[in-house]
C-alpha positions as CSV (number, residue, x, y, z in Angstrom):
1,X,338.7,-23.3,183.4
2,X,339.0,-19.8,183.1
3,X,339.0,-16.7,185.7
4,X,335.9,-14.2,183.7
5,X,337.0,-10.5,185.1
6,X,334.4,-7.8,184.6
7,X,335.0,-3.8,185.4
8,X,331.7,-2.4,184.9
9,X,329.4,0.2,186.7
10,X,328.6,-0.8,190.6
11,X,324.7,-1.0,189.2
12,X,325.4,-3.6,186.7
13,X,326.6,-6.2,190.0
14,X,323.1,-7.8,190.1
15,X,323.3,-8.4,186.6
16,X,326.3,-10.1,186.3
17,X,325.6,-11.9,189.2
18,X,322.6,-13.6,187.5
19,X,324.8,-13.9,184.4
20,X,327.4,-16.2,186.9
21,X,324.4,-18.4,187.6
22,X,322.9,-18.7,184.5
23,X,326.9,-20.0,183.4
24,X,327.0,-22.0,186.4
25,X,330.0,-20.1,187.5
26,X,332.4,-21.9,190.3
27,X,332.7,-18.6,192.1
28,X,331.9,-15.0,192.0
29,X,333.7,-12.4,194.1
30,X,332.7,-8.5,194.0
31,X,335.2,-6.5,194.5
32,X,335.1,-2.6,196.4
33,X,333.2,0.1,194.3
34,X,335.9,3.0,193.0
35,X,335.1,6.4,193.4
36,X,334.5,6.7,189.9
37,X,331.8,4.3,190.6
38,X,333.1,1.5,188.7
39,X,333.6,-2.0,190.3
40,X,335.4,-5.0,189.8
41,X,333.9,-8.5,189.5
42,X,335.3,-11.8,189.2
43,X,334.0,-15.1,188.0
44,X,335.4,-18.8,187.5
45,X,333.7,-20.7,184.8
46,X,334.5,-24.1,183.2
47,X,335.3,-24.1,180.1
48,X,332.0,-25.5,178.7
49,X,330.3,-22.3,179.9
50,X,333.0,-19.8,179.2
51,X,331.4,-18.8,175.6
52,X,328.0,-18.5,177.0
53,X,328.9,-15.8,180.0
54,X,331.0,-14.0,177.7
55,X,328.0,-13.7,175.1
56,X,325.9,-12.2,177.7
57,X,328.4,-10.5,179.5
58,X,328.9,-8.3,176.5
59,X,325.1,-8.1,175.0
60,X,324.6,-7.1,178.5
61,X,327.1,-4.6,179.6
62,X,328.4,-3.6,175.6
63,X,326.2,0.1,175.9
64,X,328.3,0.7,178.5
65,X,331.6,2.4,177.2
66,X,334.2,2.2,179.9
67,X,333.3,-1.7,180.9
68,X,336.0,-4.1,180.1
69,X,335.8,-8.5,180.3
70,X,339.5,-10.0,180.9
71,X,339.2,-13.2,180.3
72,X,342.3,-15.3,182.4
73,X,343.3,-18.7,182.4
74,X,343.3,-20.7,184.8
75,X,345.9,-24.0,185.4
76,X,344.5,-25.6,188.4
77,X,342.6,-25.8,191.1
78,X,342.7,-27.1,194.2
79,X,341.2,-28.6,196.2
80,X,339.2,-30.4,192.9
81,X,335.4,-30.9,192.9
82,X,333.9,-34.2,192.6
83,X,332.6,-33.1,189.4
84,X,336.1,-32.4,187.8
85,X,337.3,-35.8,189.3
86,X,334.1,-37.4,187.7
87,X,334.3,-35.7,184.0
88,X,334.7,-37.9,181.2
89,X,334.0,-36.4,177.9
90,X,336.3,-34.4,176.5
91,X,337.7,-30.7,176.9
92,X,335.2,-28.0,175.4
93,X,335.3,-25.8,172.9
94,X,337.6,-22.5,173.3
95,X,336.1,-19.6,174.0
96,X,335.8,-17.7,170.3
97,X,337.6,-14.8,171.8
98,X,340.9,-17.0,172.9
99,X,340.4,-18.8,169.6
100,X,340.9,-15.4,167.4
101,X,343.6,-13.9,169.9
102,X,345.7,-17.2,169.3
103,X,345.6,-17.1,165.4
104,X,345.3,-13.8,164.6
105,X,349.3,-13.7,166.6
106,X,350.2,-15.8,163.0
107,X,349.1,-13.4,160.5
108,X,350.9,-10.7,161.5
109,X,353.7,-10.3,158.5
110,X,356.4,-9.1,160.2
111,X,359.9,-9.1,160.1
112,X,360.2,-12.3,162.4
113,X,357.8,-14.1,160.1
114,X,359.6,-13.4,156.8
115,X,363.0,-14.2,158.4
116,X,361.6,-17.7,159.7
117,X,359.9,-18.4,156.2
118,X,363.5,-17.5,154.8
119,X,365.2,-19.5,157.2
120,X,363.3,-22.9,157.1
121,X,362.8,-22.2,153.1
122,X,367.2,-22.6,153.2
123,X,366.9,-25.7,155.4
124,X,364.4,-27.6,153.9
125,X,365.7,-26.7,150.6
126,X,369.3,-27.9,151.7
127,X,367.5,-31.1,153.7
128,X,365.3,-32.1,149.9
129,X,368.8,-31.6,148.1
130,X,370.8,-33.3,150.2
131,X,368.5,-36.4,150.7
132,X,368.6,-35.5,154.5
133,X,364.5,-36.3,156.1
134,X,366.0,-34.7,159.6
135,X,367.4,-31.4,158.2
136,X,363.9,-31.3,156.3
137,X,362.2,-32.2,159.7
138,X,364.1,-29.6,161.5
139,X,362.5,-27.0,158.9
140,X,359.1,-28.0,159.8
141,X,359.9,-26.7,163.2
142,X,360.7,-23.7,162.6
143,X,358.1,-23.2,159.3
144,X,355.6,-20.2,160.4
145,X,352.6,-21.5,157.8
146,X,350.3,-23.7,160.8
147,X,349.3,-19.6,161.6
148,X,347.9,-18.1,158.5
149,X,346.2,-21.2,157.7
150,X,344.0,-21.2,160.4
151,X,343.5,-18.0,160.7
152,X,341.6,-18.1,157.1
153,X,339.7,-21.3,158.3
154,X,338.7,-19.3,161.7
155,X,338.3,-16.0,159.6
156,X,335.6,-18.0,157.7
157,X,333.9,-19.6,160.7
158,X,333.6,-16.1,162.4
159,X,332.6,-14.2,158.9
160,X,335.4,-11.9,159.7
161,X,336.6,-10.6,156.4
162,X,339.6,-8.7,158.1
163,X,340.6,-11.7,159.6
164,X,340.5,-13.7,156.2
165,X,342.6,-11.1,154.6
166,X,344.9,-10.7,157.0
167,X,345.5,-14.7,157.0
168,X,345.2,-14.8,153.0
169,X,347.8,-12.4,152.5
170,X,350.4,-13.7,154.9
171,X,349.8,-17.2,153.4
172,X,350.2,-16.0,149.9
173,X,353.6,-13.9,150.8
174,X,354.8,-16.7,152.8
175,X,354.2,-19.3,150.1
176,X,355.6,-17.2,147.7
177,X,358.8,-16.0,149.3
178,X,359.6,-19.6,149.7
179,X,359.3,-20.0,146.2
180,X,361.1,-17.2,145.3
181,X,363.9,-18.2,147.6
182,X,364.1,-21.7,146.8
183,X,364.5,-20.9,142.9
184,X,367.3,-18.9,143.6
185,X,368.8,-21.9,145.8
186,X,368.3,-24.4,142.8
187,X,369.3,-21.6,140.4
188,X,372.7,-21.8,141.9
189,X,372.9,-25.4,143.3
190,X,375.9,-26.8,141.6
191,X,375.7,-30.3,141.8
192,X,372.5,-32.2,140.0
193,X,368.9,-32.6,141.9
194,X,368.0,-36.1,141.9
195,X,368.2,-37.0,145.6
196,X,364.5,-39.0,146.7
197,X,363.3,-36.5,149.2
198,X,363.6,-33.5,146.3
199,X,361.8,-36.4,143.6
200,X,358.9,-37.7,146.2
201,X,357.7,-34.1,146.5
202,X,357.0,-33.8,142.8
203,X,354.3,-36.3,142.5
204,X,350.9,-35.6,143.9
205,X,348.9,-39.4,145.2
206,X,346.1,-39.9,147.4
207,X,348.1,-40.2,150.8
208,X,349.4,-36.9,149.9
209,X,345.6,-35.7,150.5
210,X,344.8,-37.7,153.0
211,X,347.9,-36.1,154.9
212,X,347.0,-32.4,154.3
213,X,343.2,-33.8,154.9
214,X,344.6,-35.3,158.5
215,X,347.1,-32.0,158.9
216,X,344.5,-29.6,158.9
217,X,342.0,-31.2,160.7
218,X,344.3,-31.9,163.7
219,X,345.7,-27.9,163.5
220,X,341.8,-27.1,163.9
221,X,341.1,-29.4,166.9
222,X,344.7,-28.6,168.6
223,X,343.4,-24.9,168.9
224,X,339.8,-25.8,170.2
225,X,340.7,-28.0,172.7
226,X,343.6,-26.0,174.2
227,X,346.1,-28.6,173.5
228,X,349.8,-27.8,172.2
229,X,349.9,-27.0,168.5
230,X,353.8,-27.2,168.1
231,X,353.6,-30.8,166.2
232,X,350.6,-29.9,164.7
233,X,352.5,-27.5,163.1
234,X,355.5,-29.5,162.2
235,X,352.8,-31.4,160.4
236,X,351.4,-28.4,158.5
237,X,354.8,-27.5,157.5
238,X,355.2,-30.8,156.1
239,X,352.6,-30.7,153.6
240,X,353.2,-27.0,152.3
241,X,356.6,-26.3,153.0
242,X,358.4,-29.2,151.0
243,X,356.2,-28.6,147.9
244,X,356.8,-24.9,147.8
245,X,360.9,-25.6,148.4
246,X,360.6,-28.2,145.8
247,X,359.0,-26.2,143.1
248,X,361.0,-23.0,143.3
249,X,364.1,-25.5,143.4
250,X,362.7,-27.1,140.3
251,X,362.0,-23.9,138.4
252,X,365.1,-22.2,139.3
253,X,367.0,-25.5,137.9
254,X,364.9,-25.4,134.6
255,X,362.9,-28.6,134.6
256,X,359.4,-27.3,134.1
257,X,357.7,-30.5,134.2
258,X,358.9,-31.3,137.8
259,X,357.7,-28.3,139.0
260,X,354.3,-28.1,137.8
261,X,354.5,-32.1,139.8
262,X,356.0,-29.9,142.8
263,X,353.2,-26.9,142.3
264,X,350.3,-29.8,141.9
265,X,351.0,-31.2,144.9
266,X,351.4,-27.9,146.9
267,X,348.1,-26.6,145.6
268,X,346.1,-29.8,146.7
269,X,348.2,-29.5,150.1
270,X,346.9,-25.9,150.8
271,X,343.1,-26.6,149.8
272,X,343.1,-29.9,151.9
273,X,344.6,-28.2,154.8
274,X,342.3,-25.3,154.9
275,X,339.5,-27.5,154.0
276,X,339.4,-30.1,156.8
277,X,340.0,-27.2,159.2
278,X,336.9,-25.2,158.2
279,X,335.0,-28.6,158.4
280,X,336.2,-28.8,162.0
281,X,335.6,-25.4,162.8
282,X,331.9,-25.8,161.8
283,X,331.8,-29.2,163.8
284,X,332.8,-27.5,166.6
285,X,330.2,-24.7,166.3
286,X,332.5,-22.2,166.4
287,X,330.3,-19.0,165.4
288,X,329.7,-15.4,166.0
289,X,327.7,-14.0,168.6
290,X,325.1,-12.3,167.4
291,X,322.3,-14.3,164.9
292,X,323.3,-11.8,162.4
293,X,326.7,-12.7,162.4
294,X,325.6,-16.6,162.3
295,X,323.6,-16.0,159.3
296,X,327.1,-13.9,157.2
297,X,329.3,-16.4,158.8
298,X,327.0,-19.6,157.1
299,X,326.8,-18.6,154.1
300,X,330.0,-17.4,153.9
301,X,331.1,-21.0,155.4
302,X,329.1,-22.4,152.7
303,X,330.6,-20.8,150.0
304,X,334.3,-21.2,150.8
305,X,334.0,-24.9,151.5
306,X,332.0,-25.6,148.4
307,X,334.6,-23.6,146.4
308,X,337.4,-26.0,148.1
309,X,335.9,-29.0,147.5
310,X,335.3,-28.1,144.1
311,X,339.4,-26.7,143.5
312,X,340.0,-30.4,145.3
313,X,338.1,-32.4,143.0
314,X,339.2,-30.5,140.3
315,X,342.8,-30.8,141.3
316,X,342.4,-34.5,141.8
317,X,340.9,-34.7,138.5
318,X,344.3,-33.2,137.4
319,X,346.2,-35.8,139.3
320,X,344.6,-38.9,137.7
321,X,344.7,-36.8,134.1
322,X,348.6,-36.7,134.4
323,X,349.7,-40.2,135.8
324,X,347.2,-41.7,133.1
């Protein structure tokens, strides 16, 4: 549920009084008319309706320069309706708006994500080496790659090219700089890298898709139904995170032939992920507003997840080439 604030001119009240009906809004409260003749409104809408008032809210009141929607959450309400006690399918959608404020946060490359990229690069690189699955756990936690992951999925959804960019580029320097640090860990290492965490992460099966398949498609429905994304993270981290350690550890050490095993394995971890995600996004009809938009946005969506599964089958193709 969600508390819909408008500030708009006085004349606009009918209006967005009709709009509260037509989203079936809770409640509606008008507030006193400034002397600069704007006036603030205030609407509670479930979250099934949400997307729809904001929609028309801003085809409706957008030629208007100084009006401004604040959109506010809600945690309860009391006493409940007989409706809410009654409701048994699940949560709806987020609004698109809440959706691309919460991942666009991730693809902001900033000093604090570079430091945590760096910092859970040196303890998942020092969990793989030291055959230690909590250390590596403990770097999941702290791995900032759930972000920039779906923020290209979303990016696609909406059509927003800034937004893929954005995303694209903070995956790629993320990935990267936990290459780059990791070969510089296994450059140095001392001791010899043979310990069963660092090994498993150089082979590329089937349940290595299927978990990047599952990863990405629970990151995807965590942020649409509002529902806590921290493990869903851990378990993004775990599919990309490992393999990038792994592979910079491996080149940095000299054996070429585990890495490419390390780098297979990452790349069909980072299509999976970002496929299932874009599949769930599309499920979920998350779109743009206007039929324009739609119209971009599809055939962009259809390009990006044919080229995906294309880099998948051709990467699995790979797989079954090299343990053959």
């Amino acid at each position: 549920m969600k508390y819909v604030e408008i500030i708009a001119d006085a004349g606009s009240s009918d209006t967005v009084s009709a709009i509260a009906e037509k989203a079936k809004a809770l409640d509606l409260r008008l507030g006193v008319v400034g002397e600069d003749g704007m006036r603030q409104m205030r609407m509670l809408v479930n979250d099934d309706n949400v997307q729809l008032a904001l929609d028309t809210l801003q085809n409706i009141l957008g030629a208007q320069p100084t009006a401004r929607i604040v959109v506010l959450s809600v945690e309860a309400t009391l006493p409940k309706s007989a409706e809410e006690d009654n409701k048994k399918r699940d949560a709806a959608t987020a609004a698109r708006e809440l959706l691309y404020e919460e991942v666009e946060k991730g693809t902001r490359l900033d000093a604090n994500f570079l430091v945590l990229v760096v910092l859970s690069t040196l303890v998942a690189a020092i969990g793989l080496i030291e055959n230690n699955i909590a250390v590596v756990i403990g770097a999941m936690v702290i791995a900032p790659l759930l972000g920039p992951n779906l923020a290209l999925s979303l990016g696609t959804a909406l059509g927003d090219v800034i937004l893929m960019r954005k995303s694209a580029k903070a995956l790629v320097v993320g990935i990267l700089l936990a290459i780059a640090f990791s070969a510089i860990f296994g450059l140095f290492w001392p001791s010899a890298l043979t310990s069963n965490e660092l090994i498993s992460r150089t082979n590329a099966t089937l349940d290595s898709v299927f978990l990047a398949l599952a990863s990405g498609a629970a990151a995807a429905l965590s942020l649409t139904t509002g529902l806590s994304s921290v493990l869903v993270g851990v378990m993004v981290a775990v599919a990309l995170l490992p393999p990038a350690a792994t592979l910079g550890i491996m080149l940095g050490s000299g054996n070429p032939a585990l890495a490419v095993g390390a780098g297979l394995l990452l790349a069909v971890n980072i299509v999976c992920v970002n496929l299932a995600s874009k599949i769930v996004f599309l499920l979920r009809g998350i779109h743009p507003r206007t039929w324009l938009e739609k119209e971009k946005a599809q055939r962009a969506m259809f390009r990006y997840v044919l080229g995906w599964i294309v880099t998948l089958i051709m990467l699995l193709l790979f797989m079954y080439l090299r343990s053959s």
